[in-house]
Residue, then its C-alpha position, 0 to 999 in steps of 0.5 A: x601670374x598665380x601664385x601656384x605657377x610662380x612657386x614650385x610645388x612643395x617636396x614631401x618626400x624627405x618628411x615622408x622618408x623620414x615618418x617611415x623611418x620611425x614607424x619602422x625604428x619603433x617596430x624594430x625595437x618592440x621586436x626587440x632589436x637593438x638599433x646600431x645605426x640610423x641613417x648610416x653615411x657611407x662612402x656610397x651613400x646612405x643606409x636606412x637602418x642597421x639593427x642586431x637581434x642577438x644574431x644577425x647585423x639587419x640592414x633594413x631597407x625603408x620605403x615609405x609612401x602617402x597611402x592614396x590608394x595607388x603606389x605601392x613602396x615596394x616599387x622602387x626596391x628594383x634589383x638595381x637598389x638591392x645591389x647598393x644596399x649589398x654595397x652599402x653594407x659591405x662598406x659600413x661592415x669594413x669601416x665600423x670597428x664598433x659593431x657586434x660581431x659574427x658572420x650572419x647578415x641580412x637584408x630586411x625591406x620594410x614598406x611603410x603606408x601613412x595616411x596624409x595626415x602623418x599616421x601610421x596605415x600600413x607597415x610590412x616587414x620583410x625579413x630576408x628580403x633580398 
């Protein structure tokens, strides 16, 4: 038996998660948003980042891909994932105490390319984008 059959091929996609989270955490701060949290745990599960600018609470939606020529970020952000991110929000909204306040909220997505070998190619940010 191959070595390549007998070992199940490696899962790239939390490093790569975790890339785009910081080329997005990087933008959103020379933008000059405060970062509240990241990686935010709630009781429906995880929120990529909340930032304030002074006006709104942003929960940013991160998608991050290998740029390989094919794939785009933005295919996973389905009607069905927005409806989480509302849920999710909700919940941090009423469990966190500790937040700026005020009413205005939104919804940003940020679609993050890096190239193979961990470098940023492309990052759009949509504000407001569901």
């Amino acid at each position: 038996m191959s070595a390549s059959s007998s070992s199940p091929t490696p899962d790239h996609r939390p490093a790569v998660g975790l890339a785009g989270e910081r080329f997005a955490r990087d933008h959103l701060e020379r933008l000059g948003y405060t970062v509240l949290a990241a990686r935010a745990r709630t009781r429906w599960g995880e929120i990529d980042l909340i930032v304030h600018d002074g006006r709104f609470i942003v929960f940013c939606e991160v998608k991050a891909r290998i740029a390989r020529g094919t794939g785009s970020p933005w295919a996973s952000l389905h009607e069905r994932k927005r409806r989480q991110v509302r849920r999710l929000a909700a919940a941090w909204l009423a469990d966190t105490r500790d937040r700026p306040t005020g009413r205005d909220v939104r919804f940003d997505a940020i679609g993050v390319l890096i190239d193979p070998s961990g470098g940023l190619v492309r990052l759009d940010h949509i504000e407001a984008a569901f």
